[in-house]
C-alpha positions as CSV (number, residue, x, y, z in Angstrom):
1,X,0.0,0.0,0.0
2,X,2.7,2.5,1.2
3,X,4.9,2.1,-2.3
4,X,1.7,2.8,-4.9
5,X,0.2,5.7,-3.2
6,X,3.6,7.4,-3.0
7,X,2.9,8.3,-6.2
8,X,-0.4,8.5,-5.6
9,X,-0.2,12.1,-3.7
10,X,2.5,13.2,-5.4
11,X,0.8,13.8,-8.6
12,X,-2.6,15.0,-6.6
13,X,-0.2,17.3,-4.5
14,X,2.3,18.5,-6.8
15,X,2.7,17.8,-10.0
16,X,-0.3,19.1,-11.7
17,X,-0.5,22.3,-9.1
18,X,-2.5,25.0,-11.0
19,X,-2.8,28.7,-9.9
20,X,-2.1,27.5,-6.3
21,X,-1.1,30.8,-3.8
22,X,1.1,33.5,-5.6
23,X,2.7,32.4,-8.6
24,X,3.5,29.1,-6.9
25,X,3.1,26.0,-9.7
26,X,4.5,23.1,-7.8
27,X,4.6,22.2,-3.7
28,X,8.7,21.7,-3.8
29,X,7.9,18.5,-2.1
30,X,10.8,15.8,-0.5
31,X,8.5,13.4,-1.0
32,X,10.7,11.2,-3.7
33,X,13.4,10.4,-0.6
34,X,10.6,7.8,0.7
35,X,10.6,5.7,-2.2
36,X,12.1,2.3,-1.6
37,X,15.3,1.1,-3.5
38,X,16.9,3.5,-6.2
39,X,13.9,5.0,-8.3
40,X,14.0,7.4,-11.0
41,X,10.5,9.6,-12.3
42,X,9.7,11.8,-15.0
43,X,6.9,14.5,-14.8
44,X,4.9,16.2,-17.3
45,X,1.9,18.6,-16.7
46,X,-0.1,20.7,-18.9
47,X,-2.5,24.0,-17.2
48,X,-4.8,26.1,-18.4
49,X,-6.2,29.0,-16.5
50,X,-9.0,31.4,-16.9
51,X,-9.0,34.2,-16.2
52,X,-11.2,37.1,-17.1
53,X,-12.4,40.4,-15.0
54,X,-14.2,43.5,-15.1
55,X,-12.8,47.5,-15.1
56,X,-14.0,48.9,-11.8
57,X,-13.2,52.2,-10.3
58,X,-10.7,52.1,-13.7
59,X,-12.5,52.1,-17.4
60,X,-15.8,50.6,-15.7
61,X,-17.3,48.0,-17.1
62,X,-15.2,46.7,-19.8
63,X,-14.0,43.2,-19.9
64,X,-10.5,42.0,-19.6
65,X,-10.7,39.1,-21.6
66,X,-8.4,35.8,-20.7
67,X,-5.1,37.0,-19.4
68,X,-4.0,33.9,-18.9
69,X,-2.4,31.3,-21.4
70,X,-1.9,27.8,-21.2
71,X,1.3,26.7,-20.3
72,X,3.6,23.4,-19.2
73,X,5.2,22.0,-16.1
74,X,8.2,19.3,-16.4
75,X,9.8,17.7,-13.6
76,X,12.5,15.0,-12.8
77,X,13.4,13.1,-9.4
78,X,16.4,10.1,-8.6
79,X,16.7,8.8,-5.2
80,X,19.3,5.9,-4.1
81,X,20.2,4.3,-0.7
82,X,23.4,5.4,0.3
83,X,23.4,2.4,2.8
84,X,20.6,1.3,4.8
85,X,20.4,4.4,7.0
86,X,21.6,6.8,4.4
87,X,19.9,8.3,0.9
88,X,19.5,10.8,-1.5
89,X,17.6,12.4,-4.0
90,X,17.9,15.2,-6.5
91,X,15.1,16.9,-7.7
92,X,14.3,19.0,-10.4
93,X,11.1,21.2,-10.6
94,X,10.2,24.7,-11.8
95,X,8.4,26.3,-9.0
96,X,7.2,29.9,-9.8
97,X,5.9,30.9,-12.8
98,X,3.7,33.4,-14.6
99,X,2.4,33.7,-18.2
100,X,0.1,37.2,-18.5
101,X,-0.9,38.3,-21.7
102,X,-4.2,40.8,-21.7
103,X,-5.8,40.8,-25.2
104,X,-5.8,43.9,-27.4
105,X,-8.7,46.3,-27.9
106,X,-10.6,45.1,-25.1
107,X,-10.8,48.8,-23.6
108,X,-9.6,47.2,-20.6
109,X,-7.3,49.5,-18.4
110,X,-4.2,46.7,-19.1
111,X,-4.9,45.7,-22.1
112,X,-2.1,44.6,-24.5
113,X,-0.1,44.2,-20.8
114,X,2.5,41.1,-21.2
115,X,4.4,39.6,-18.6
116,X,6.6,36.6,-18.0
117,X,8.1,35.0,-14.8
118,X,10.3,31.6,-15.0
119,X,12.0,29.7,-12.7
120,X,13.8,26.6,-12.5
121,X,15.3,24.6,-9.9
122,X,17.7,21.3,-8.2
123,X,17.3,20.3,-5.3
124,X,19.9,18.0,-3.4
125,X,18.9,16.1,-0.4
126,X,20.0,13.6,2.3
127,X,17.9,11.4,4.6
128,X,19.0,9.7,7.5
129,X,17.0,7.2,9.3
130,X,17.2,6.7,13.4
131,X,16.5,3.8,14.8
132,X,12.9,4.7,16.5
133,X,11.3,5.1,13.3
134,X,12.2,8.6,13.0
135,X,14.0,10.2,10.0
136,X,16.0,13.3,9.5
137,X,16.9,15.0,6.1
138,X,18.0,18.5,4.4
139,X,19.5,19.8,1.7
140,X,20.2,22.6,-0.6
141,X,18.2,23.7,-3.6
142,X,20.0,26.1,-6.5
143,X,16.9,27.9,-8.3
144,X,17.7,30.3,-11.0
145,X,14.4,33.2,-12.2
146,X,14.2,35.4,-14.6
147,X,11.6,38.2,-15.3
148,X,10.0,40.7,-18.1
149,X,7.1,43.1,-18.3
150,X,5.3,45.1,-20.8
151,X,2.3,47.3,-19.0
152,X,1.1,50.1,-21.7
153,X,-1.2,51.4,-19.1
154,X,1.4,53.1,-16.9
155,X,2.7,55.9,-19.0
156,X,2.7,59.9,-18.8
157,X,1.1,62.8,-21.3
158,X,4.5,65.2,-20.4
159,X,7.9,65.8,-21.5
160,X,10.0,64.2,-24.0
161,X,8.6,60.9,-23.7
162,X,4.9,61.5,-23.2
163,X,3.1,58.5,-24.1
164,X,6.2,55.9,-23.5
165,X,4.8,52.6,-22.3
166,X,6.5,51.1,-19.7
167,X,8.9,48.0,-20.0
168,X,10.8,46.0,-18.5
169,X,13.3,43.2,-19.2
170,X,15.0,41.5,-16.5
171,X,18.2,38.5,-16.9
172,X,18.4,35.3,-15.1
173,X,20.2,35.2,-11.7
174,X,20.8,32.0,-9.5
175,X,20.5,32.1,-5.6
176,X,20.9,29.2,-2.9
177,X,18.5,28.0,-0.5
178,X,18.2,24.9,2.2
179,X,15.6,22.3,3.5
180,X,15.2,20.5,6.5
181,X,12.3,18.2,7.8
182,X,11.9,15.6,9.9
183,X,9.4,12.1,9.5
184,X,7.8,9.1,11.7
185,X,7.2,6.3,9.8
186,X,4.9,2.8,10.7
187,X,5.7,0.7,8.1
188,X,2.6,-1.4,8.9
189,X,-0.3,0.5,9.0
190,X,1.7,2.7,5.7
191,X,1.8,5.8,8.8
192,X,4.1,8.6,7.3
193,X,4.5,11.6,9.2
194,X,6.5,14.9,7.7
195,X,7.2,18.1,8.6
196,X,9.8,19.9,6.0
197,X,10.8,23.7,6.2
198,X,12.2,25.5,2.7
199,X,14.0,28.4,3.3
200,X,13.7,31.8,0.7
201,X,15.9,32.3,-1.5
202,X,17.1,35.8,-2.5
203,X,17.7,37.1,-5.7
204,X,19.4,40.2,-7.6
205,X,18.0,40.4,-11.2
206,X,20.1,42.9,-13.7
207,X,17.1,45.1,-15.4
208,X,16.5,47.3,-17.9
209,X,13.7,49.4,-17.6
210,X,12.2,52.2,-20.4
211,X,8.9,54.8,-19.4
212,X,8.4,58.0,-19.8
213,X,11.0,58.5,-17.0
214,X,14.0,57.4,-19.3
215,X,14.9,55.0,-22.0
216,X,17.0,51.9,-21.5
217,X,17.5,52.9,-17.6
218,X,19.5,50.1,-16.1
219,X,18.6,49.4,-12.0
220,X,18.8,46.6,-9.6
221,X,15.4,44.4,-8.9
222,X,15.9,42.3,-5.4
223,X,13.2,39.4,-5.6
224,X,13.1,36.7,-2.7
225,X,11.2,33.5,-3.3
226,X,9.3,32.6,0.0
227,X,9.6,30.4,2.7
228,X,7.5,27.7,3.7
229,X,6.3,25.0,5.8
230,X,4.8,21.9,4.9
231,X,2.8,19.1,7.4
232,X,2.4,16.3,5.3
233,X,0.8,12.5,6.0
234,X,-0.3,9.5,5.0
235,X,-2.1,6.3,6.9
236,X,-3.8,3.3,6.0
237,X,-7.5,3.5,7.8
238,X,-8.8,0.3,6.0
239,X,-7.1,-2.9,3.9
240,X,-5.8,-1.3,0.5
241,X,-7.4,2.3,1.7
242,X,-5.2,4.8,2.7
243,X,-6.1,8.5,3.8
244,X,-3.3,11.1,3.1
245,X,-2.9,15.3,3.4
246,X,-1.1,18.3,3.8
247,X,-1.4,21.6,5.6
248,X,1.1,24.3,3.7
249,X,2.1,27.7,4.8
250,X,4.2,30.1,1.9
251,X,5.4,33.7,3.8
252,X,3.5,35.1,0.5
253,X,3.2,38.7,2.4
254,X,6.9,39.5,1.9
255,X,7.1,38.5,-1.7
256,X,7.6,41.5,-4.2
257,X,9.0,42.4,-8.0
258,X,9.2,46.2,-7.4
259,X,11.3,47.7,-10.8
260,X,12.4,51.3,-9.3
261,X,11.0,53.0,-12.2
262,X,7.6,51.3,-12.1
263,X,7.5,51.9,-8.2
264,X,8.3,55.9,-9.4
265,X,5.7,55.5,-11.6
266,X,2.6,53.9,-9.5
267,X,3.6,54.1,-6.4
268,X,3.2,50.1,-6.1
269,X,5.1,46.7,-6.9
270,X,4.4,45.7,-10.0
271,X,3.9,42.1,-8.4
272,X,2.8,41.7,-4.2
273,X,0.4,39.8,-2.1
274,X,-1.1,41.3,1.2
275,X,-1.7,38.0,3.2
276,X,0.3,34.7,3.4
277,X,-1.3,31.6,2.6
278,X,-2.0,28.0,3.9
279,X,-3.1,25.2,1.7
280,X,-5.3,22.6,3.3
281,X,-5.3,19.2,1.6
282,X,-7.2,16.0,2.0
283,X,-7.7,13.1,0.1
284,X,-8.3,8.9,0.0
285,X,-6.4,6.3,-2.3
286,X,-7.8,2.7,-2.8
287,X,-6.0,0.1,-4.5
288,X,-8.1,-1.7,-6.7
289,X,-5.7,-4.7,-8.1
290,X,-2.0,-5.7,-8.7
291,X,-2.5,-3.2,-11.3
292,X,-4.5,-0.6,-10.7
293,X,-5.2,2.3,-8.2
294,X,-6.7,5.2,-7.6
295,X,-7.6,8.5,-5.6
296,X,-9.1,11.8,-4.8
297,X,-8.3,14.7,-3.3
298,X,-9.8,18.2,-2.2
299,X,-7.7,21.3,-1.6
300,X,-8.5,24.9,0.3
301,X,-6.9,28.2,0.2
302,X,-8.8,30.9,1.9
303,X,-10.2,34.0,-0.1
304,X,-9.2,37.2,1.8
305,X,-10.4,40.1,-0.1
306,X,-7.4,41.5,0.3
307,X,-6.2,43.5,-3.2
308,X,-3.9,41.8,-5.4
309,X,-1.7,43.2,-8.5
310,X,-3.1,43.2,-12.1
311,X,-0.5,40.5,-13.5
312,X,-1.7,37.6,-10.9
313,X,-5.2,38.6,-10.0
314,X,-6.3,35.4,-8.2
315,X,-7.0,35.2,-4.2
316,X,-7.7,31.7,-3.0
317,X,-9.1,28.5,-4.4
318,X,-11.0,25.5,-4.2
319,X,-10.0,22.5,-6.1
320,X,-10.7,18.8,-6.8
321,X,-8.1,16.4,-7.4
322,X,-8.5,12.3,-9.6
323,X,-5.4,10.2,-9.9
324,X,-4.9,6.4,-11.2
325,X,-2.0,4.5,-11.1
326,X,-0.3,1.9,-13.0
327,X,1.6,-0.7,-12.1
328,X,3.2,-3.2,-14.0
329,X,6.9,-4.5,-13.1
330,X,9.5,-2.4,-12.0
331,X,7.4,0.6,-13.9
332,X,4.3,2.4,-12.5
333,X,2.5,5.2,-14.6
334,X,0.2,7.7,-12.9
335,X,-2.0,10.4,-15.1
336,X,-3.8,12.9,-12.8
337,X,-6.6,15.8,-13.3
338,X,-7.1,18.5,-11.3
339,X,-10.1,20.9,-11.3
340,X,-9.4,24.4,-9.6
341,X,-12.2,27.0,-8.9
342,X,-10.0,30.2,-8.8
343,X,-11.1,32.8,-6.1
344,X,-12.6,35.9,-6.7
345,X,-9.8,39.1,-6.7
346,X,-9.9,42.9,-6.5
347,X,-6.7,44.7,-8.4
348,X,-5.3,47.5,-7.2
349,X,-3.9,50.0,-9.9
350,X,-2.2,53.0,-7.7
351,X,-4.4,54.1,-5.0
352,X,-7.2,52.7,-6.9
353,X,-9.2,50.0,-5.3
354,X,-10.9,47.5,-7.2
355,X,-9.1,48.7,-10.6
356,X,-10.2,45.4,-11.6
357,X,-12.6,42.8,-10.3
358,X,-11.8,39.4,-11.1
359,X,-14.6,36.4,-10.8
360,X,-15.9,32.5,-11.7
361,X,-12.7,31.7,-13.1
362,X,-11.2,28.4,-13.3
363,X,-8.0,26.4,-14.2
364,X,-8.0,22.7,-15.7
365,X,-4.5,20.5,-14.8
366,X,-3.5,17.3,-16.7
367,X,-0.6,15.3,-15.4
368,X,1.7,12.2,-16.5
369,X,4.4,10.8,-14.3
370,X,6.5,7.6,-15.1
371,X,8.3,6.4,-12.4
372,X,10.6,3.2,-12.4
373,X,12.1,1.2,-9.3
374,X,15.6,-0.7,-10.3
């Protein structure tokens, strides 16, 4: 029971995350260092959002249009026994991202507005087992971002360059972070406790910025990815039925892209988030077969009204998570689905509060992971 459902809430939790808090698209989870034996996996997710809104106290009334394109997740993990107290596992994932593209000749304040935030990241871990059933493990994880903007709305009628739309293009930079956690593990009833704290990471991206305020203005943009905490478990609470979770805080609240000539501009972070945010997550597995399993799963983040910016206008979200698995050999295949009812947002543009209001929009998430035990 414990080995299939592994992946089981891997590919519920992770793997096909869609619009989850900020502009988080995977959970960064450990949870590859519990697989048995050396294993390697292969991930593959596609995502698309919707994401539409109204003008409110800016151009009233007109519609946005979707702002928000599909795009794709990959993902790879390896984990080995060092020796029977001993493993490790590397990890690669991309955990932020952001695709905004507001259609043309909508009348909508941002329309034409582009913007683009990628990440990718390796995580190395090691896990040590005790010998009361606890384990132990940490690591370091090298992420590397990168960042551009093009927002047409925020511009100026004086001087020189009256009617310069603002830009901003912003190169890669790498930064270091670490992991710890700790787990309690009962083999026999497939009981798997975790607790696993990420660190931020900081970053200094190399920008050029043009607005009516200067052309081709080079400036520093610091950027720090978020902690977070994550409770995770597992237990079996029937024969081939197991019950697993999470409860997920991300420090969301000190998260910021703040360009100095946009803030000059504004008065505002291009990107922010008022409130951090906890994910609640529940779901069941049942094996079916040798074969075949399967599971479901339900996740929560609280709506806070609280305003958001105009290039990730989401706030909270309620979703619904299917998963089978595959089994046959050495090999196990799990495909996964993931319905997300995106909460309602208010923008803020300035001092202006709702510049846009943002409802009844949705994301759809397919997933494919191969996994192989050798």
């Amino acid at each position: 029971m414990k080995k299939y459902l592994l992946a089981t809430s891997a590919i519920i939790l992770g793997a096909s995350a869609a619009s989850a808090a900020g502009i988080e698209r995977t959970n960064q989870s450990v949870g590859v260092l519990f697989e048995t034996g050396r294993y390697l996996e292969f991930s593959y997710a596609t995502v698309s959002p919707k994401t539409t809104g109204v003008g409110g106290l800016v151009t009233p009334g007109a519609q946005s249009g979707d702002m928000t394109p599909t795009y794709n997740q990959f993902g790879f993990a390896y984990k080995a026994d060092i020796n029977e107290q001993l493993s490790y596992a590397l990890i690669y994932d991309q955990p932020y991202g952001a695709d905004v593209d507001y259609p043309d000749a909508t009348g909508y304040f941002a329309q034409g507005s582009t913007a683009a935030f990628d990440s990718n990241a390796l995580t190395a871990t090691l896990r040590y087992k005790l010998p009361n059933r606890v384990s132990v493990y940490g690591g370091l994880r090298y992420q590397v971002i990168s960042a551009n903007a093009f927002v047409p709305f925020v511009t100026g009628s004086a001087g020189p360059l009256a009617g310069t739309p603002y830009q901003a293009t912003a190169n890669s930079d790498g930064g270091v972070g670490y992991l710890f956690g700790a787990a309690y593990e009962m083999p026999d009833i497939a009981l798997r406790v975790s607790l696993t704290y990420q660190s931020s990471i900081k970053h200094e991206l190399d920008t050029v910025e043009n607005s009516v305020l200067g052309l081709g203005v080079p400036s520093s943009t610091d950027i720090e990815t978020p902690q977070s905490l994550a409770l995770e478990f597992q237990t079996g609470i029937a024969k081939n039925t197991l019950l697993f979770g999470s409860v997920r805080w991300v420090d969301w609240s000190s998260f910021e892209i703040a360009p100095q000539q946009y803030v000059n501009l504004v008065g505002s972070p291009l990107v922010f988030f008022v409130d951090d945010r906890i994910t609640w997550t529940l779901g069941v597995g049942r094996k079916l077969n040798e074969q075949w399993s399967v599971a479901g799963a339900v996740s929560y983040e609280e709506t806070t009204g609280s305003p958001t910016g105009n290039l990730g206008p989401t706030d909270g979200l309620i979703s619904l998570g299917l998963s089978a698995i595959y089994t046959q050999g050495n090999t196990k295949i799990t495909t996964g689905i993931r319905y997300v009812d995106i909460g309602n947002a208010r923008t803020r543009v300035g001092a202006a509060v709702p510049g846009g209001i943002f409802q009844d929009n949705k994301a759809i998430a397919v997933g494919v992971k191969i996994g192989y035990s050798f």
